[in-house]
C-alpha positions in Angstrom: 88.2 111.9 82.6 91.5 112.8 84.6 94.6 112.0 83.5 95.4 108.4 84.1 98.8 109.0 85.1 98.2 111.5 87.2 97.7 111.4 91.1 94.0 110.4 91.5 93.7 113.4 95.1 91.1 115.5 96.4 90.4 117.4 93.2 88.5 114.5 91.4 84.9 113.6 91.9 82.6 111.2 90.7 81.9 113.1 87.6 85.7 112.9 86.2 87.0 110.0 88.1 87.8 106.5 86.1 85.3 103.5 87.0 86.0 100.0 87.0 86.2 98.2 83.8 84.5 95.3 85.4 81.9 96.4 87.7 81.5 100.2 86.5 82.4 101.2 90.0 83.4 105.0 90.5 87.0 105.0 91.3 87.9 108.2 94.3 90.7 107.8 96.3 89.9 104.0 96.4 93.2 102.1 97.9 92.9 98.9 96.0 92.4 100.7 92.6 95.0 98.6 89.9 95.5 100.8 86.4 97.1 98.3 83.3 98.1 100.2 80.9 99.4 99.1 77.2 100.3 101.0 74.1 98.3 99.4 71.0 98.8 101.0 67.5 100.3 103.6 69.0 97.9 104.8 70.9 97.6 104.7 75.1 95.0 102.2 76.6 93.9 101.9 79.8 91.6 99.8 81.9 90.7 100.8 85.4 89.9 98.0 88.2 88.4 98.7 91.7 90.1 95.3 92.9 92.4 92.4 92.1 89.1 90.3 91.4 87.7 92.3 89.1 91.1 92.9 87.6 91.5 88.8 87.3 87.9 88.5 86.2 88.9 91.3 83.2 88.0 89.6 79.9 88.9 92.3 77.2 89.2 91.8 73.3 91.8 94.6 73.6 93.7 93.3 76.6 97.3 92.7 76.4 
């Protein structure tokens, strides 16, 4: 997977791009892609959303 704080650009495709923690939706160059991101025993976590509904609809054990 890229690097989630990286510019998500031309150079990703569907084979290294982040999908939806929701839906499982491939996430390219999508303009309503939302990133939360949380540090949890020290270690990075990230959930990606192709949408503020899927985003509100999130229902993690891990989420913040």
């Amino acid at each position: 997977m890229v690097d989630p704080t990286s510019d998500l650009d031309e150079d990703v495709d569907e084979s290294n791009a982040p999908t939806c923690a929701v839906c499982e939706t491939t996430l390219i160059r999508d303009p309503n892609h939302h990133v939360v991101t949380w540090i949890d025993d020290g270690q990075i976590q990230v959930r990606h959303f192709c949408s503020p509904e899927c985003r509100d609809a999130w229902d993690d054990d891990e989420r913040p």
